[in-house]
MDTraj code that builds the backbone (N, CA, C; nanometers):
import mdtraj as md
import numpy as np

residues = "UNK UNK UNK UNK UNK UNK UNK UNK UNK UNK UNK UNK UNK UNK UNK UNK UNK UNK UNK UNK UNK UNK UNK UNK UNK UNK UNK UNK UNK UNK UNK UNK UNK UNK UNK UNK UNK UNK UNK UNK UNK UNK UNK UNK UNK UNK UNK UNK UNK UNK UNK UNK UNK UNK UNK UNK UNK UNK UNK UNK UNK UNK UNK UNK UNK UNK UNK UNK UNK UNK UNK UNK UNK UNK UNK UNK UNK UNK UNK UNK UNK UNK UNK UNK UNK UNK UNK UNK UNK UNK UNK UNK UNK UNK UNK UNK UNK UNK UNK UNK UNK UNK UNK UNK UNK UNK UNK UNK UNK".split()
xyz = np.array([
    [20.7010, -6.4211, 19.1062],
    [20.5869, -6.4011, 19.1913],
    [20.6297, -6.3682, 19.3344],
    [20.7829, -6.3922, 19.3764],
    [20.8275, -6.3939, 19.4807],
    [20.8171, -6.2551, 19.5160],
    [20.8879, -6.1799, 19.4596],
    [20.8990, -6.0405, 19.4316],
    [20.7633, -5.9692, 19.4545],
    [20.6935, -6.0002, 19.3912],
    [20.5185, -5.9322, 19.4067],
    [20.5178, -5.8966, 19.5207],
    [20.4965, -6.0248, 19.5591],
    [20.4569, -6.0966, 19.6982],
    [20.5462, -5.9845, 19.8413],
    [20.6721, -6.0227, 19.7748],
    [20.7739, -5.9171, 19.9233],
    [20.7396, -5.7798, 19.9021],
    [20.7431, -5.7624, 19.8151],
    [20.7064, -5.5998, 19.7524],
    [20.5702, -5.5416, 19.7984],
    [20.5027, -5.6130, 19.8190],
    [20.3817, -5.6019, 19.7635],
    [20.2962, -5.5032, 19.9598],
    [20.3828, -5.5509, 20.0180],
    [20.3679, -5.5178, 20.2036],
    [20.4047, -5.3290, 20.2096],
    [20.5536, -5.3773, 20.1636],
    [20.6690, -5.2411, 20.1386],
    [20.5533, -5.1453, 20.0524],
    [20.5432, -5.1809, 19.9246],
    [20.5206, -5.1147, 19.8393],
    [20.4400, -4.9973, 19.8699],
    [20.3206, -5.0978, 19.9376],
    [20.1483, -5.0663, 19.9448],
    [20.2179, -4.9518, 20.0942],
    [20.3037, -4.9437, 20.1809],
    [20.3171, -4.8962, 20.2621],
    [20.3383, -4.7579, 20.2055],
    [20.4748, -4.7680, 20.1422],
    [20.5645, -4.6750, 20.0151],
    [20.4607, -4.5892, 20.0021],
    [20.3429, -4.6559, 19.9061],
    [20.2817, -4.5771, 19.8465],
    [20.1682, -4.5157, 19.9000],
    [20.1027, -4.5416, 20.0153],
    [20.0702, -4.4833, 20.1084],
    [20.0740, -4.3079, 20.1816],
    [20.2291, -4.3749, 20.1938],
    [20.3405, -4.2728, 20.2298],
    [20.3770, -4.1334, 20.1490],
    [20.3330, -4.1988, 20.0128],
    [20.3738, -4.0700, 19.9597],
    [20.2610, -4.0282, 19.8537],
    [20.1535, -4.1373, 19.9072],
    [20.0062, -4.0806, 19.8686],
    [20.0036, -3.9137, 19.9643],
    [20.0283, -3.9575, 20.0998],
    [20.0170, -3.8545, 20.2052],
    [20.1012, -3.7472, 20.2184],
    [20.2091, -3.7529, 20.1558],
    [20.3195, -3.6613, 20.1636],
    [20.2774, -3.5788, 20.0111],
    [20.2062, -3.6106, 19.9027],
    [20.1672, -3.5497, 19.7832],
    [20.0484, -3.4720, 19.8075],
    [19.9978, -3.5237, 19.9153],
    [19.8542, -3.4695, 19.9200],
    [19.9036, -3.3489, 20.0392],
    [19.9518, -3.4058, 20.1293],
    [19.9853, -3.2290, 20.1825],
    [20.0535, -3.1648, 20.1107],
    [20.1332, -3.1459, 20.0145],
    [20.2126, -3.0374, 19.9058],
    [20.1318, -3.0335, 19.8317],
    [19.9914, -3.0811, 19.8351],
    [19.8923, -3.0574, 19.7306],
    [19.8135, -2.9335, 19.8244],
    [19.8079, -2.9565, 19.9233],
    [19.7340, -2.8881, 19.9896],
    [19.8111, -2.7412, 20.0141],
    [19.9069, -2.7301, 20.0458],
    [19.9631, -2.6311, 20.0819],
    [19.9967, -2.5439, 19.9695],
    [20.0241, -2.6081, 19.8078],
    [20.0153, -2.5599, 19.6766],
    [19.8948, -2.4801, 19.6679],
    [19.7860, -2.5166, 19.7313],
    [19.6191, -2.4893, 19.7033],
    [19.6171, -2.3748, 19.7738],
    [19.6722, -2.3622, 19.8951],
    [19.6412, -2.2758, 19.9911],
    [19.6769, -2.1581, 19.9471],
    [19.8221, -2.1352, 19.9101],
    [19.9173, -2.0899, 19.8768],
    [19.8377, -2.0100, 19.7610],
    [19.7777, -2.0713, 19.6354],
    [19.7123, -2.0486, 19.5430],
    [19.6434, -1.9402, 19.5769],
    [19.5232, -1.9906, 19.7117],
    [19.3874, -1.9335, 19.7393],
    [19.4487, -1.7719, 19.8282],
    [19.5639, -1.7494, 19.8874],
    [19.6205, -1.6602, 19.9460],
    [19.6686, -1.5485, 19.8456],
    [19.6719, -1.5881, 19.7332],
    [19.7780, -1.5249, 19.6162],
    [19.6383, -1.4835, 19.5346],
    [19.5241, -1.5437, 19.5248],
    [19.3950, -1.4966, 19.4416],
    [19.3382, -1.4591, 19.5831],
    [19.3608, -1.4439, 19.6696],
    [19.2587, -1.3255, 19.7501],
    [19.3075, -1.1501, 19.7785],
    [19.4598, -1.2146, 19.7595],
    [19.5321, -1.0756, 19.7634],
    [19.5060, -1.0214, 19.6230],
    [19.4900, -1.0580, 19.5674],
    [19.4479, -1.0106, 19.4097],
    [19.3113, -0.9522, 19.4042],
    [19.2532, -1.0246, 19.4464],
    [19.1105, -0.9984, 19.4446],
    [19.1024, -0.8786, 19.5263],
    [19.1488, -0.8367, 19.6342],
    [19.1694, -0.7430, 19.7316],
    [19.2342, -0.6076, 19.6238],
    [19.2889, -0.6264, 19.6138],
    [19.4025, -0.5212, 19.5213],
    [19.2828, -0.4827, 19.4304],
    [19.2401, -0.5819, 19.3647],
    [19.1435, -0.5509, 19.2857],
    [19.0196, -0.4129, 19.3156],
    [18.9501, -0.4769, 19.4425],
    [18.8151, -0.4129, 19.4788],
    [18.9017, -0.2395, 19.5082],
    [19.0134, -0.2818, 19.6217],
    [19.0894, -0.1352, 19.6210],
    [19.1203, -0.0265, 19.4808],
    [19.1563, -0.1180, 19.4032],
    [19.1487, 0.0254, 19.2802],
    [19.0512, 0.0158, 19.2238],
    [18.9213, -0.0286, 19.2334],
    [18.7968, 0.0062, 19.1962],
    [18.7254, 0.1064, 19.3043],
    [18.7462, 0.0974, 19.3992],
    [18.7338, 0.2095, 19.4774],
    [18.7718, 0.3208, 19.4540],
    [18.9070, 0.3728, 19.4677],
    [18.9759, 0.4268, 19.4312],
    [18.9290, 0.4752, 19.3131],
    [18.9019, 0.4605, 19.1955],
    [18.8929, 0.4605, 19.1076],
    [18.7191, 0.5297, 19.0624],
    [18.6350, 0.4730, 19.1960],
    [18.5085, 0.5144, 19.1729],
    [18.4216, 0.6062, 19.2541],
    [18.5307, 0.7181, 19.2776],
    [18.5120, 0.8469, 19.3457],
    [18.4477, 0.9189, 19.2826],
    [18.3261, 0.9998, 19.2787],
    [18.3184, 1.1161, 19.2047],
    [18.3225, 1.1878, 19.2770],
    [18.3198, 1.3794, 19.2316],
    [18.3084, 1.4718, 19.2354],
    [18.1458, 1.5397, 19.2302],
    [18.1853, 1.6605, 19.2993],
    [17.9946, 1.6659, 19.3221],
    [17.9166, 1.6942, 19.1560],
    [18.0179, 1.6726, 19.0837],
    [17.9434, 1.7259, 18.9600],
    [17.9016, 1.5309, 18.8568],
    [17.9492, 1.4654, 18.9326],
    [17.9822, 1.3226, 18.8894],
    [18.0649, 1.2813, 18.8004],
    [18.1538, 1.3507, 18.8158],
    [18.3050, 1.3602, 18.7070],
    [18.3943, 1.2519, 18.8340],
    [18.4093, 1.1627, 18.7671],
    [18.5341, 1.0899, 18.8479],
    [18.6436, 1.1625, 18.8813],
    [18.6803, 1.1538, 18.9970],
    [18.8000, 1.2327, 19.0702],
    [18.9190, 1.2193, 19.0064],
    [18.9538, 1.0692, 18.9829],
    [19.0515, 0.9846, 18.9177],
    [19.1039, 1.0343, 18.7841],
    [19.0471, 1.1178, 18.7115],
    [19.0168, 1.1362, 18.6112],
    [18.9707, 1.2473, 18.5839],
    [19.0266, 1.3313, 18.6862],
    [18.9639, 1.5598, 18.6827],
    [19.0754, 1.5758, 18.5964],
    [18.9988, 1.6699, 18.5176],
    [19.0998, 1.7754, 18.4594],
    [19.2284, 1.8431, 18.5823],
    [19.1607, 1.8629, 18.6169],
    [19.2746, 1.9249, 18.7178],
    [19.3448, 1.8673, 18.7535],
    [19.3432, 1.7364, 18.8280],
    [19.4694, 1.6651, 18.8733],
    [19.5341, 1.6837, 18.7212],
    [19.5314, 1.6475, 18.6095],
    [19.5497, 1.5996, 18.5058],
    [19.6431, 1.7290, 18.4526],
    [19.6201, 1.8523, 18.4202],
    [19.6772, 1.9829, 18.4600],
    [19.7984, 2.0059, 18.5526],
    [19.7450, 1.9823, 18.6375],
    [19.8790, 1.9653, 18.7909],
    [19.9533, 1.8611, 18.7295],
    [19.9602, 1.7395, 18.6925],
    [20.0652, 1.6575, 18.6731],
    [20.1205, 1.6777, 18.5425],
    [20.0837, 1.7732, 18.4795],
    [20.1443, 1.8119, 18.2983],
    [20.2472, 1.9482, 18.3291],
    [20.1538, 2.0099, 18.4583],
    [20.2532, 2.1446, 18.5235],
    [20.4162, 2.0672, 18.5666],
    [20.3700, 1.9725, 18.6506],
    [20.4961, 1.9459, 18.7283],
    [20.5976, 1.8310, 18.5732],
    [20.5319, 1.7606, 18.5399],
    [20.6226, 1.7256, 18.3955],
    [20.6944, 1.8361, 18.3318],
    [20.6361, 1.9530, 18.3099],
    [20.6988, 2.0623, 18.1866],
    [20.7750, 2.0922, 18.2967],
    [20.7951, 2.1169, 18.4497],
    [20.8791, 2.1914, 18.5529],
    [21.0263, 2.1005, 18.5364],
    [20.9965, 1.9548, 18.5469],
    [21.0572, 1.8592, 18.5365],
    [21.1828, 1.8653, 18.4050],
    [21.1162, 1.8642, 18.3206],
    [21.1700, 1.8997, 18.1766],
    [21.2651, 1.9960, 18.1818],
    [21.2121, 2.0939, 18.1836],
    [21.2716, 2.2796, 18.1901],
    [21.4041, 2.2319, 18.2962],
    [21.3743, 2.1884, 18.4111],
    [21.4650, 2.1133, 18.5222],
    [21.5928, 2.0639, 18.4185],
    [21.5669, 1.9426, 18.4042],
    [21.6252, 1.8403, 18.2826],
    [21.7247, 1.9157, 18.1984],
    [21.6271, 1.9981, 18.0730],
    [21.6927, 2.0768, 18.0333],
    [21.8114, 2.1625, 18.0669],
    [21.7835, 2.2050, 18.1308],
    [21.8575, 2.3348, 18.2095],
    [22.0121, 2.2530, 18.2624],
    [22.0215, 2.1630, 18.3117],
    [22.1380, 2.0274, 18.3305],
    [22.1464, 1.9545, 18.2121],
    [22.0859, 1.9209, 18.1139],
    [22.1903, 1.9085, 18.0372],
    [22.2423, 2.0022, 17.9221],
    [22.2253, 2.1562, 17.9732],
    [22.2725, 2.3274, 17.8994],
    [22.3767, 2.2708, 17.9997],
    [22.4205, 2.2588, 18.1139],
    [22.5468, 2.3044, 18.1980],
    [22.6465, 2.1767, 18.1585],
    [22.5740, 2.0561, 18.1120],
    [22.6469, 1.9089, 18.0812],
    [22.7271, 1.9626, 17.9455],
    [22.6334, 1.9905, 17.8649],
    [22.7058, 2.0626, 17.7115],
    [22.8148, 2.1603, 17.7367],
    [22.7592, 2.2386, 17.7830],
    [22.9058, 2.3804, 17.8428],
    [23.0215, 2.3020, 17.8581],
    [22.9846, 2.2242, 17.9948],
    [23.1206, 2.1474, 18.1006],
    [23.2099, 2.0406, 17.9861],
    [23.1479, 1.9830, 17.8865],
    [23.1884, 1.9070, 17.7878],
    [23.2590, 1.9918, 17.6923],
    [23.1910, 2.0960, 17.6459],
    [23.2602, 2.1890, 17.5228],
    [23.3963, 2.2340, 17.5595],
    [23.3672, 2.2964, 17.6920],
    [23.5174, 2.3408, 17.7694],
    [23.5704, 2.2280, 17.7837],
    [23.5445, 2.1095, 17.8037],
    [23.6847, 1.9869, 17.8108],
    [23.7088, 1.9794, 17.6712],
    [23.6429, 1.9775, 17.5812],
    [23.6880, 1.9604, 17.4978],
    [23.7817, 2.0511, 17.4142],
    [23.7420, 2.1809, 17.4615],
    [23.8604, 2.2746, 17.4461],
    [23.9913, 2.2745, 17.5365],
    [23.9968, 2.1929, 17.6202],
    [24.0963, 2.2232, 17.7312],
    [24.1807, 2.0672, 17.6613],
    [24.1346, 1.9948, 17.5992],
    [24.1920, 1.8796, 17.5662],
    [24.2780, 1.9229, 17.4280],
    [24.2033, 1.9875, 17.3270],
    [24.2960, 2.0326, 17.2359],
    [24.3786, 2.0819, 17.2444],
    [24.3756, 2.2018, 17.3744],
    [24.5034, 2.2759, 17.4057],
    [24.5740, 2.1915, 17.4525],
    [24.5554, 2.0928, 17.5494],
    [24.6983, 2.0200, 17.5734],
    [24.7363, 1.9054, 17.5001],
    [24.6324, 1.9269, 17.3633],
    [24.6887, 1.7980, 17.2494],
    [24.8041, 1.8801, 17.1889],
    [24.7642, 2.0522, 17.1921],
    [24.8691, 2.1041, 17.1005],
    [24.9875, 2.1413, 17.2212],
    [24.9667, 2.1397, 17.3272],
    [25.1492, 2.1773, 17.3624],
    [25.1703, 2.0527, 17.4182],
    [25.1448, 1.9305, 17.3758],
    [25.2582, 1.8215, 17.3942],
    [25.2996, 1.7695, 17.2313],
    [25.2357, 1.8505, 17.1261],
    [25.2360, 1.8673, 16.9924],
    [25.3995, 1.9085, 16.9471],
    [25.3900, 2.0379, 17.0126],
    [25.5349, 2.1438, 17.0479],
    [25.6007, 2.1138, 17.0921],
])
top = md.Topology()
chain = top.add_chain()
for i, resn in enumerate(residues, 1):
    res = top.add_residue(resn, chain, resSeq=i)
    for name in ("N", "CA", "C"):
        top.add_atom(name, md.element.get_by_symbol(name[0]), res)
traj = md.Trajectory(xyz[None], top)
């Protein structure tokens, strides 16, 4: 009972202490929370905006043929691009690989 008793001053202080020290990391957890769902929420309304443009015909902007066109143009440009480097990668490889046989065969000799 001794123990209770000494403890019991400390304890109630203790726990006090870190009633208050839990509750501000509770708070600042919360805040933290409410900062992280408003930026969201924000992000949100922005690509609904974005998103809810029309055109004078009421065709969403977001969503024209045309942009849609333009970005299939510049993909196939892209490609053809692509292509075209790895025609000069194949070449540059074929010739090493011919330049390697020849000097497999005159250290052959």
């Amino acid at each position: 009972m001794d123990l209770i008793s000494q403890i019991g001053v400390g304890g109630t202080f203790a726990v006090i202490v870190i009633k208050i020290v839990l509750d501000e990391l509770r708070d600042r957890r919360d805040a933290a929370r409410r900062s992280k769902l408003e930026t969201i929420a924000q992000q949100t309304r922005d690509l609904w905006e974005w998103h809810n443009v029309n055109d004078q015909n009421g065709v969403k902007l977001w969503y024209s043929r045309r942009s849609l066109e333009d970005t299939i143009r510049k993909l196939v440009e892209i490609a053809e691009h692509q292509r075209a480097i790895l025609e000069r990668i194949d070449l540059h490889l074929s010739d090493l690989k011919e330049r390697m046989k020849q000097l497999e065969q005159s250290w052959a000799e």
